[in-house]
C-alpha positions as a LaTeX table, in Angstrom:
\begin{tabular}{lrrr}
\hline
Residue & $x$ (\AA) & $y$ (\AA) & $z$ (\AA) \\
\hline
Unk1 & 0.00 & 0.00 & 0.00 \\
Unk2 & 0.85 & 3.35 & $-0.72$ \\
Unk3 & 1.74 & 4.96 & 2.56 \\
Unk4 & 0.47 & 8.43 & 3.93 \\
Unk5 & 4.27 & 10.11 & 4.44 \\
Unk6 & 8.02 & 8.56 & 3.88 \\
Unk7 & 7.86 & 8.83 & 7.77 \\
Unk8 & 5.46 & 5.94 & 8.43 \\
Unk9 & 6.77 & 4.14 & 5.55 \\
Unk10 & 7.74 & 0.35 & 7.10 \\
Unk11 & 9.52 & $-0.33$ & 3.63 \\
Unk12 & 9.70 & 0.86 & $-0.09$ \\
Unk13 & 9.27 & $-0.68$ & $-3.09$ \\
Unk14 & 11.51 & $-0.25$ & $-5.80$ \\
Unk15 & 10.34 & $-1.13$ & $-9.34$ \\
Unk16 & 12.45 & $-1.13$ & $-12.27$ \\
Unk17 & 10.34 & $-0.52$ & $-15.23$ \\
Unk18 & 10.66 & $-0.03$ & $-19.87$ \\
Unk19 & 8.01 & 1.58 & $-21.36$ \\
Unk20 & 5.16 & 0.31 & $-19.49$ \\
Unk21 & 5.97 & $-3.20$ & $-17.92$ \\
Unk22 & 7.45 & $-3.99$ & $-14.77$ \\
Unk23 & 10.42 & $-5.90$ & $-14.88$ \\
Unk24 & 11.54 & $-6.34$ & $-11.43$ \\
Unk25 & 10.56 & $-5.21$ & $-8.16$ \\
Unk26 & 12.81 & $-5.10$ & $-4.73$ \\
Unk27 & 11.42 & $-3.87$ & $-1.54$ \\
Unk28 & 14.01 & $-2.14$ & 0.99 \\
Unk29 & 14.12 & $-1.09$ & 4.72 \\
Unk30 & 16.12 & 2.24 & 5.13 \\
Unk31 & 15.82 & 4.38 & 8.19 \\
Unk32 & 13.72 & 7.27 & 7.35 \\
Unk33 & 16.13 & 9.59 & 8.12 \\
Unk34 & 18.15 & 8.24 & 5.47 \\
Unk35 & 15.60 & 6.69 & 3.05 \\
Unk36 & 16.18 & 9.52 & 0.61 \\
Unk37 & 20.25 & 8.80 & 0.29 \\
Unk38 & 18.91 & 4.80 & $-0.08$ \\
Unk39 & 16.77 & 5.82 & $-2.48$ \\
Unk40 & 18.91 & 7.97 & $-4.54$ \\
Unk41 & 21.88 & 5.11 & $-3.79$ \\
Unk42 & 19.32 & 2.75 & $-6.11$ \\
Unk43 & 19.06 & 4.89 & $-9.07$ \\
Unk44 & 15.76 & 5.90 & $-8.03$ \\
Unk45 & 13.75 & 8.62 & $-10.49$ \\
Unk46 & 10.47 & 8.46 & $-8.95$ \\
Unk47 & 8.54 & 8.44 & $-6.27$ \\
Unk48 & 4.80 & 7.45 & $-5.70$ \\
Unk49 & 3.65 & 8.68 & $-2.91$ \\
Unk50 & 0.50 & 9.99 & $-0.56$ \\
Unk51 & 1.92 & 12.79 & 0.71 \\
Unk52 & 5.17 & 14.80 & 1.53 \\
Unk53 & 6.27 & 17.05 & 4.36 \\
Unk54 & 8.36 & 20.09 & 2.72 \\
Unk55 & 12.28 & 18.66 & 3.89 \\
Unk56 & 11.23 & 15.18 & 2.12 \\
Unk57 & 9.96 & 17.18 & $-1.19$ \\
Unk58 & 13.22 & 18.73 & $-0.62$ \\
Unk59 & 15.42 & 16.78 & $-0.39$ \\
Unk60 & 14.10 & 14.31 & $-3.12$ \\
Unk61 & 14.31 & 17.13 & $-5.56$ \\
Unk62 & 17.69 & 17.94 & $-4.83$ \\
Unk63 & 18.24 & 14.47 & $-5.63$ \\
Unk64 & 16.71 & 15.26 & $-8.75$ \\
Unk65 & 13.99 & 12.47 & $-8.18$ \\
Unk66 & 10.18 & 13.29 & $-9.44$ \\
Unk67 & 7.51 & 13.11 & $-6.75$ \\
Unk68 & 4.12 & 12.04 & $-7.91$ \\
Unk69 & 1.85 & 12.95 & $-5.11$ \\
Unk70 & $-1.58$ & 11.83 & $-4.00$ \\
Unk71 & $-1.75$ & 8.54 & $-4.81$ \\
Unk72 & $-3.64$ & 6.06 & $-2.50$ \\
Unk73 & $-3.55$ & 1.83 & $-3.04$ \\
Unk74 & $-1.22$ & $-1.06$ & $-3.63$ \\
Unk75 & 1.84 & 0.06 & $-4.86$ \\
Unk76 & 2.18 & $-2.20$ & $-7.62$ \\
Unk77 & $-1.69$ & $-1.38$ & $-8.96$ \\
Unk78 & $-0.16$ & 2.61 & $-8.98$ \\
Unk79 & 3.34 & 1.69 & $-10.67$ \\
Unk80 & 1.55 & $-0.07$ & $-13.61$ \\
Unk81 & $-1.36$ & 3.21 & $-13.47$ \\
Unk82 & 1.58 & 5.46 & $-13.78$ \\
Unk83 & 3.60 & 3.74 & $-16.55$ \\
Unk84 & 0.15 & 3.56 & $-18.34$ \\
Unk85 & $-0.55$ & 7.48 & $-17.95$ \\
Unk86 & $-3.65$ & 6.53 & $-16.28$ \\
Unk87 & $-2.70$ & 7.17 & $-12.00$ \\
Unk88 & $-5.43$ & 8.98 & $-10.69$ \\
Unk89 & $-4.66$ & 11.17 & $-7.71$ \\
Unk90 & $-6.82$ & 12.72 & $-5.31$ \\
Unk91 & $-8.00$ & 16.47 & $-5.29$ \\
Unk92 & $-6.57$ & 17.09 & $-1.37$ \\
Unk93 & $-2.91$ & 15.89 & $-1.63$ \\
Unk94 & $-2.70$ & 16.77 & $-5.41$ \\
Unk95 & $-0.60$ & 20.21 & $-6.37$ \\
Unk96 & $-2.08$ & 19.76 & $-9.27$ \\
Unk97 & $-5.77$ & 19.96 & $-8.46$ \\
Unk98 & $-5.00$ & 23.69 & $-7.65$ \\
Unk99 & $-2.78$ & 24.54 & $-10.59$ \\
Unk100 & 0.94 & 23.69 & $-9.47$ \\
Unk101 & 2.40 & 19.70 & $-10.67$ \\
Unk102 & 3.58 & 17.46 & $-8.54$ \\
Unk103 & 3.78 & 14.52 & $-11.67$ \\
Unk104 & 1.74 & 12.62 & $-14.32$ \\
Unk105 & $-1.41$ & 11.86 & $-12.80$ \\
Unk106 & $-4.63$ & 13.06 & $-14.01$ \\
Unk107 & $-4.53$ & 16.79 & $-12.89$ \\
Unk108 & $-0.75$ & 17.90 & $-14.06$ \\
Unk109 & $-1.12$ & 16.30 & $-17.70$ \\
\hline
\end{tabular}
């Protein structure tokens, strides 16, 4: 499931993807604190998320890695949306329901 911050994250899942199939998937256990090093240690470009406080949205775009926000369900069900062009994202945690983009769901296209 997708989880509300990175702070109550128990684990991430790490898909590696071409054009829009999934070819492998690894879940990992960082420390919060350092989950955005692990993640950017992986080759990480994107992250699917609920919601982000500001330092996280921070520091994953100094890591140069795109946050998709607003998502909500099994991760694997919003990986395949995503590589589709068809993740839906709610109007509360979206940027993009108010004119700013956080990604490629259905409000920043």
């Amino acid at each position: 499931m997708i989880a509300e911050t990175l702070a109550v994250a128990k684990a991430f899942m790490l898909f590696d993807t071409e054009e829009d199939e999934i070819l492998s998937m690894e879940t990992i256990t960082p420390l919060y604190e350092k989950a955005v090093s692990v993640l950017s240690s992986h080759l990480v470009d994107t992250v699917i998320c609920r919601n982000l406080d500001i330092k996280d949205m921070i520091d994953l775009s100094r890591a140069e890695i795109e946050i998709v926000g607003g998502a909500k369900g099994k991760a694997k069900s919003c990986v395949l949306q995503y590589i589709n062009g068809t993740l839906e994202c709610d109007d509360i945690t979206c940027p993009g329901a108010s004119g700013g983009c956080s990604g490629d769901c259905s409000h920043c296209r």
